[in-house]
N, C-alpha and C positions, 0 to 999 in steps of 0.2 A: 568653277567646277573642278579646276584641275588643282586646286588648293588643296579642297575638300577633300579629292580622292586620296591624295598624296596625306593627309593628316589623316586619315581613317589608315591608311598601311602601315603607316608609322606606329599608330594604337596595335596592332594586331603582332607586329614583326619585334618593338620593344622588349613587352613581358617576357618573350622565349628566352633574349638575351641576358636579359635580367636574372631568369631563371640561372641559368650557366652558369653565368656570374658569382652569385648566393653559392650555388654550392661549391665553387670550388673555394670560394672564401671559408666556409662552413667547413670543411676537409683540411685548412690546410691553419683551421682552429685546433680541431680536434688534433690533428699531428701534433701540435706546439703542447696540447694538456697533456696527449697521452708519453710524448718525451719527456715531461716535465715528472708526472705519476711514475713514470719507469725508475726514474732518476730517486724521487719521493721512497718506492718501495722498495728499492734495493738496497733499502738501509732498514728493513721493518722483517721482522718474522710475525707469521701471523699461526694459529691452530688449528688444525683443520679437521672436522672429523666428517667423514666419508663413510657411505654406505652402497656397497653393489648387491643387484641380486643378477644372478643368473637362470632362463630358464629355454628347455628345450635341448636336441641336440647331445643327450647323454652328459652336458655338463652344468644340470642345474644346482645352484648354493649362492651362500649369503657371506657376503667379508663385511668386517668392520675396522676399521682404521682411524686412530687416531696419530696427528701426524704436524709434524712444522713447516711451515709454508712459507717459502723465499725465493726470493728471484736474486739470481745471480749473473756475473758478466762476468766472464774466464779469464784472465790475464790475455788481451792477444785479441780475444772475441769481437766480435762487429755490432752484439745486441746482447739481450737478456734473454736465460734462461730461468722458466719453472722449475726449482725442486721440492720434491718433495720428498721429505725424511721422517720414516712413518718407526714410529718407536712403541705402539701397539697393535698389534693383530690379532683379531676378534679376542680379548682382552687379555694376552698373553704380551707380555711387554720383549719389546726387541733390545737383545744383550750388547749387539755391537756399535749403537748410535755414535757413543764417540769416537770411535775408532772410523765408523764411516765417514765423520763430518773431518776428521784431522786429515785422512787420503785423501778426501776431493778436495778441500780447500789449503792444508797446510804442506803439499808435496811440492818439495822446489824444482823439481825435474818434469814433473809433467806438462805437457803441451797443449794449449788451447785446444783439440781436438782432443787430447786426450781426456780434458775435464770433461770437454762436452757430452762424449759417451758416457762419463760416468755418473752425469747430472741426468741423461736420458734413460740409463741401465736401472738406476737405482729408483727413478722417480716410477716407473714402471714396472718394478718386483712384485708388489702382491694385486696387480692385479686379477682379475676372475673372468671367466667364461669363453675364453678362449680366442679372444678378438686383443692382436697385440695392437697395443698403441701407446703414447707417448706423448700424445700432444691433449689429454685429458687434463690442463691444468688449468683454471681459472683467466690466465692472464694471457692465452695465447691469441685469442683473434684479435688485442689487442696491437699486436704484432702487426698488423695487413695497411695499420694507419703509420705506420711509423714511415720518415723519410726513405730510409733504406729500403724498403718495401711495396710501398703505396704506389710505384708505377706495373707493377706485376698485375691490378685490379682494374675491373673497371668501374665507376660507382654512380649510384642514382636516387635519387630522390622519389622515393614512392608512396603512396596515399594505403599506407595497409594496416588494419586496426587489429588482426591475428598474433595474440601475446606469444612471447616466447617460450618454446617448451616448457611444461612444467610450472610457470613464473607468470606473474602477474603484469600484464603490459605498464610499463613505469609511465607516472604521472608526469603532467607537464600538457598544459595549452599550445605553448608555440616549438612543445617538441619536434625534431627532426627524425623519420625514420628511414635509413638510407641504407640499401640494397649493394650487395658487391659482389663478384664476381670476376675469380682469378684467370688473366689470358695469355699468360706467360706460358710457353711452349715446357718447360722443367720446372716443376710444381713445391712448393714450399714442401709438404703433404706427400711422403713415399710410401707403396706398400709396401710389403716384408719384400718384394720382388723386386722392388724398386721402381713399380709400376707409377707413371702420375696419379694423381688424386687428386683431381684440381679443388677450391674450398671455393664457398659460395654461403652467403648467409645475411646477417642486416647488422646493423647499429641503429639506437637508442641515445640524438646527441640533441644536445641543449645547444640552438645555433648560436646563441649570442658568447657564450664564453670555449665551446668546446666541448664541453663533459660528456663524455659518456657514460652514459644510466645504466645500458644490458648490452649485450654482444649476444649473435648465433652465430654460430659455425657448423657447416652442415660436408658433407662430403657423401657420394655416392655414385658406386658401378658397378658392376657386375658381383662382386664380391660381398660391396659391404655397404649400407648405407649409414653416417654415423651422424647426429645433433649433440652441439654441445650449448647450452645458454650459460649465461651469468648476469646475476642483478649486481649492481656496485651502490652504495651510499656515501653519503658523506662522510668524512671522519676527521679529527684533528686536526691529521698534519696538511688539512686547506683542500685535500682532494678526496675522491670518491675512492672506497675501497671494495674489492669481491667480496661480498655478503653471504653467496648463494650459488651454488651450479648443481643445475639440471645435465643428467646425458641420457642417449639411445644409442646402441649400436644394435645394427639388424646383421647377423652373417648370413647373407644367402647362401652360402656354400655347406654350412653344419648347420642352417635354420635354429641358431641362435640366435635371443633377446638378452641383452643387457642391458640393465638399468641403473644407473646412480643419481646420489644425490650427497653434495658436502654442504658442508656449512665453517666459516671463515668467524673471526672471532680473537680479542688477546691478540689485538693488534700490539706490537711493543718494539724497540730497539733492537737491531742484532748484532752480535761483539763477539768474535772469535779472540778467545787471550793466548797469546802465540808466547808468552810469557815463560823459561825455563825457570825449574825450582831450584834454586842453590841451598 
């Protein structure tokens, strides 16, 4: 009897372990693809054309942006940053592109901090509706798995079949959908105040290799509640690329709604010619 009881606990007390086990193995897949994908993209420009509207709050309208999509790492920097360099506005073409991309990438005096303002200033110029932000890029909650980052969260394995904003829940049988949630006392996510914003949201990963399929990234308080999703596919260069992003921001404060939507595309090489003309 005392066999039996002792085999029946070991059934019961096993799987939980088990369970642990899987995901941190599962987490610490997804790190290794998505260091690998960072690595992959920062040599890739992609095209992005983006669409907001705005409504409520005395600042309702519609922007159209088409625009080059790269991730960059600043001389100095600890990770990648989104830019984005938008060279049309609602179809009015922007005159100073190259002059922007030679000061943010070809200034030999400026300081990793300095790039990084300018990668954040510029990626965030034509937005709409009055809700500043700057972390509306595709590849950001992609960020939360990285080594560098990934002890700020906590993360969990949950049974939820709720697709992501806007986006169609990605296929897959032995998909993973796992839950995160930042508990880091100084928050990746500041407001204009400098307020925390802590981020909280899901991933969409394929346990066996790592991939991430879609990301959500969610943030909300008093101020503002904001969703961002993104579908990714496969592509070429052996990894998934952002296909697609969905956003909402809510301003409680000016009972603003804004909405977007991009789309990624001309995926291709990127080459700055640093080259003087004799």
């Amino acid at each position: 009897m005392v066999v039996v009881g002792l085999a029946v606990l070991l059934l019961v007390v096993w799987p939980a372990r088990a369970e642990e086990s899987s995901l941190v193995e599962v987490l610490q897949r997804a790190t290794e693809y998505v260091e690998t994908l960072h690595a992959q993209l920062s040599g890739m420009v992609a095209e992005e054309r983006y669409e907001q509207e705005a409504r409520g709050g005395g600042r309702s309208g519609r922007r159209r942006l088409v625009s080059d999509f790269l991730l960059v790492q600043p001389e100095g920097a600890e990770r990648y940053y989104g830019f984005r360099d938008v060279f049309e506005a609602d179809g009015r073409q922007v005159r100073d592109r190259e002059e922007r991309l030679a000061r943010l990438f070809l200034d030999p005096t400026a300081s990793a901090e300095r790039q990084i303002e300018r990668i954040l200033t510029e990626s965030a110029l034509y937005n709409i509706g009055g809700v500043q932000r700057n972390f509306n890029v595709p590849t950001f909650a992609l960020l939360f798995l990285r080594e560098s980052h990934k002890s700020r969260f906590s993360f969990e394995r949950v049974d939820d079949d709720d697709p992501p904003l806007g986006l169609d829940a990605p296929d897959g049988d032995e998909l993973w959908v796992v839950s995160y949630r930042e508990t880091w006392p100084t928050t990746v996510i500041r407001g204009a105040d400098r307020r925390n914003m802590p981020a909280q949201g899901r991933f969409w990963v394929a346990p066996a290799t790592g991939r991430v399929l879609a990301t959500e990234l969610a943030v909300d308080d008093q101020a503002l509640r904001a969703t961002i999703t993104v579908r990714f596919e496969p592509h070429d260069i052996g990894h998934a690329v952002p296909v697609e992003m969905r956003e909402r921001y809510d301003n409680r404060r000016t009972v603003t709604r804004v909405d977007g939507t991009a789309t990624y595309s001309r995926f291709r090489r990127f080459q700055i010619d640093v080259s003087e003309a004799r």
